[in-house]
C-alpha positions in Angstrom: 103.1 67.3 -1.3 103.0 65.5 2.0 104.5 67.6 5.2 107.1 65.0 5.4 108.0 65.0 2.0 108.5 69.0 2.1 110.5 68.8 5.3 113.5 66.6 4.2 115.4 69.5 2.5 117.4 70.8 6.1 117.0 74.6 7.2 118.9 77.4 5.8 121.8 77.6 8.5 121.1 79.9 11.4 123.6 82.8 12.4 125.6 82.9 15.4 123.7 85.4 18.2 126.6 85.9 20.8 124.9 82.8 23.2 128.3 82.2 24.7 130.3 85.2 24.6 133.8 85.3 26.8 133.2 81.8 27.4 136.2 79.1 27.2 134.6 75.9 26.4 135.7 72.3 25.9 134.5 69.4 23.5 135.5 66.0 23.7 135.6 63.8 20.0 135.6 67.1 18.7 137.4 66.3 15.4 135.8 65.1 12.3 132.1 65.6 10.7 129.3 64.9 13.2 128.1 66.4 16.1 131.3 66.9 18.5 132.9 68.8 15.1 129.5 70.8 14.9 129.3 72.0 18.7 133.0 73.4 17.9 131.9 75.7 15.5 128.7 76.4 16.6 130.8 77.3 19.8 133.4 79.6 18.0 130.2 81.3 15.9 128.8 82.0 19.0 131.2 84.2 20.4 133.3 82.1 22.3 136.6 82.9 23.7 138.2 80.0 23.1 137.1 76.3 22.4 139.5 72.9 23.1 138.9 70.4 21.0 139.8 66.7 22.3 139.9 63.9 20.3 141.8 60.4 20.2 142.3 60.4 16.3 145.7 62.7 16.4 145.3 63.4 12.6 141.7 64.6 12.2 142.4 66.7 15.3 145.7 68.3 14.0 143.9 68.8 10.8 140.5 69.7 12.3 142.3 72.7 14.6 144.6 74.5 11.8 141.3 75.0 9.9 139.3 76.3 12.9 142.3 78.4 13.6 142.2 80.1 10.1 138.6 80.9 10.5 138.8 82.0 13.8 141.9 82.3 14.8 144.5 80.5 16.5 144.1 82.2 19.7 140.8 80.9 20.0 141.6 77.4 18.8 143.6 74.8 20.8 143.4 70.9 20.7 144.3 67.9 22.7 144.6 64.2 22.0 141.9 62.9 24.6 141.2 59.4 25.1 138.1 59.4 27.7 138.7 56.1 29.0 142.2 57.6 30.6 141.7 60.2 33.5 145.7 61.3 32.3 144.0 62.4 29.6 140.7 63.9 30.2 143.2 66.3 32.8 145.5 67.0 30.1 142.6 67.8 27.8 141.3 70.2 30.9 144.4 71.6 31.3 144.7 73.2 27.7 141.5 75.3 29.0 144.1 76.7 32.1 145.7 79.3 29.6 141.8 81.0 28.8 140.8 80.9 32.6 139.5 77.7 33.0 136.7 75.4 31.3 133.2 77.2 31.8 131.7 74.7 29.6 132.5 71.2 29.5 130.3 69.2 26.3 130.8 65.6 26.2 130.8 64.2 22.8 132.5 61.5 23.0 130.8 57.7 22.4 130.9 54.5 21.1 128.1 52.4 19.5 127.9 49.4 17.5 125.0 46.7 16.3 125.5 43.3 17.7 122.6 40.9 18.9 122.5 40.6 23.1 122.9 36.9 22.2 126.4 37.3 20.8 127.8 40.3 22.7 131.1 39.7 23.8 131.9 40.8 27.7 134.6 42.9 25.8 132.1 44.3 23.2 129.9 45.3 26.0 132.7 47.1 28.1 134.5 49.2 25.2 130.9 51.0 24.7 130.3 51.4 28.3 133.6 52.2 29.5 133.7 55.0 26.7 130.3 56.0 26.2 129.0 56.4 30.1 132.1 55.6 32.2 134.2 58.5 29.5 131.5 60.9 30.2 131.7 60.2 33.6 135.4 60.8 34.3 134.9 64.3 32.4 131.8 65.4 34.4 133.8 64.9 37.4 137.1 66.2 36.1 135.2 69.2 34.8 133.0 69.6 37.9 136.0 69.5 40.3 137.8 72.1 38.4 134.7 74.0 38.2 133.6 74.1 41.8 137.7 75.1 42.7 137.4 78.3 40.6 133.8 79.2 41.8 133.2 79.0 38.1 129.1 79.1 37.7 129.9 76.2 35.0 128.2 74.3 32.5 128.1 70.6 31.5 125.9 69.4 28.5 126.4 65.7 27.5 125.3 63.8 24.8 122.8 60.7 25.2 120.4 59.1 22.9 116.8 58.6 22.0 118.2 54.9 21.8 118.1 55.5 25.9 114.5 55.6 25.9 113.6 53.7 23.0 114.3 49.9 22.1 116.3 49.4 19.4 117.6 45.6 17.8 121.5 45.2 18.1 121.9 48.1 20.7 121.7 46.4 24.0 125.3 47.9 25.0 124.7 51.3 23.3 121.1 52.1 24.9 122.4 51.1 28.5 125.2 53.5 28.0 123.3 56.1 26.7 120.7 55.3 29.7 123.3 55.5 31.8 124.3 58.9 30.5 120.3 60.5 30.9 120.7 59.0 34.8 124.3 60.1 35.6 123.3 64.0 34.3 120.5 63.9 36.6 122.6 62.9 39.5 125.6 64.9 39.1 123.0 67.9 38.3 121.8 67.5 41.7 125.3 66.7 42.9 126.7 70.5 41.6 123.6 72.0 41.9 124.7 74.0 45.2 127.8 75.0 43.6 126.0 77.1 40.9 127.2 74.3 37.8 123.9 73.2 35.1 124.6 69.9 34.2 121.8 68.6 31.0 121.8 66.6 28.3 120.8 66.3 24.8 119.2 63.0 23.2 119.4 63.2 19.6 118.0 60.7 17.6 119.2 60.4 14.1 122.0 63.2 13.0 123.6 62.0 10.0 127.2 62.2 8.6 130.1 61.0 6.8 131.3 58.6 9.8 128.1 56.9 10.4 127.9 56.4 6.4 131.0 53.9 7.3 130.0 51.9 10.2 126.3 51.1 9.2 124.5 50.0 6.3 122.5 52.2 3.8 119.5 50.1 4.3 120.2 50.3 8.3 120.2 54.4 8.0 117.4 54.4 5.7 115.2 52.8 8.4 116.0 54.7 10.9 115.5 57.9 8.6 111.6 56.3 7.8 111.0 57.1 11.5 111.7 60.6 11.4 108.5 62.8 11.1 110.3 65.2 9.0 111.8 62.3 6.2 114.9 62.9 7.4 118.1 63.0 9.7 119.1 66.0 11.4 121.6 68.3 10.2 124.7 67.4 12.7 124.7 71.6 13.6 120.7 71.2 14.4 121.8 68.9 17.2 124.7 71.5 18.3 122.0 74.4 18.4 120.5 72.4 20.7 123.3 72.0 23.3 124.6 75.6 23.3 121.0 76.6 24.1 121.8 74.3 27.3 125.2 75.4 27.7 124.2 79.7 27.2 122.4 81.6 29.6 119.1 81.1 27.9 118.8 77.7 30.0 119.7 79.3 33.0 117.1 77.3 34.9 117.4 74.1 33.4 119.6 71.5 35.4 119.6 67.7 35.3 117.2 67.9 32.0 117.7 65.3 29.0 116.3 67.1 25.9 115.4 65.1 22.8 116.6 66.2 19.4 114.3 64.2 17.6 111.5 64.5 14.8 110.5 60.4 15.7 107.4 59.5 15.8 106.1 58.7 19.6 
């Protein structure tokens, strides 16, 4: 049996170890099955004090909180409808972390992609992604940052890019230079907060697959991208959330301004 054909059956799921105990953290597209919905729990199983979970879709978010709370409990569980493209918004979604002393980690989630060819991108095609996918995570990294910096908070901010950043990819001319975007703008702001004690890093999965993503591609589209995984497969959403507690938990203490890929793709 080939190495990759043994390592397409995921890992058992690891245990929570405490990484952010007493911490209040918020998540942005936070509701639902992939990664944002994974980082929650992962958050909660990790000892957190309290998680807010934004999210524009008002029903998956309701729905997605009363189960949280029943596992958790519903002091620990609160949730906001958060469109990123309006500041109103990201505040308001801030604001729900007031009540648990203030965000000490900020993960942003929240993106839009797409496949359409460069030569029949629509201005308004192009905008959407980048005004939610790098623009969205730029209006939280300041709203976060700001409120972090007033309450001498030593704060973390993890956001979420893309191997598609780095890499070349047909029909993602508007996705990769937001996700670019993203890797820059964590460097930037990392050096930016850096004096006020707040880590600012990002993660740069490449294939994590779910439910969602089943809808908006094709099965022929996924199973390419799964052929260039070394291990046969996608990752596990919560593989991609290990990854970006490790940034937002002590463990990274000396890690700012990093983009660290979540990838098994070959080089």
């Amino acid at each position: 049996m080939s190495a990759r054909r043994a390592g397409q059956v995921p890992p058992d799921y690891v245990p929570g170890h405490g990484l952010l105990t007493d911490r209040a953290v918020v998540v942005t597209a936070a509701a639902g099955a992939g990664i944002g919905s994974a980082v929650v729990r992962r958050c909660l199983e990790e000892g957190a004090r309290a998680v807010v979970l934004g999210d524009v879709h008002e029903r998956r978010l309701t729905e997605a909180r009363e189960k949280l709370a029943k596992e958790f409990g519903a002091d620990r569980v609160a949730a906001v409808v958060c469109d990123v493209t309006r500041e109103e918004q990201v505040n308001a979604l801030l604001d729900a972390a007031e009540p648990f002393g203030g965000v000490d980690v900020m993960v942003n989630n929240a993106g839009l992609g797409g496949t359409r060819s460069v030569l029949e991108m629509t201005d308004e095609e192009w905008s959407r992604v980048l005004d939610i996918t790098l623009t969205g995570t730029f209006r939280c990294v300041r709203a976060a940052g700001n409120r972090m910096v007033r309450a001498g908070h030593a704060g973390v901010i993890v956001n979420n890019a893309s191997v598609v950043g780095w890499r070349a990819q047909e029909g993602q001319a508007h996705y990769a230079a937001a996700k670019a975007g993203v890797m820059a703008l964590t460097r930037s702001a990392a050096a930016d907060l850096a004096g006020h004690g707040i880590r600012v890093n990002a993660v740069s999965p490449s294939l994590a697959l779910h439910p969602f993503l089943a809808k908006v591609t094709t099965e022929e589209f996924l199973d390419e991208l799964t052929g260039r995984e070394a291990f046969g497969r996608a990752a596990e959403p919560w593989e991609v959330a290990n990854v970006m507690v490790f940034l937002a938990s002590g463990y990274s203490s000396y890690m700012t301004g990093e983009v660290v890929s979540v990838s098994s793709q070959h080089a």
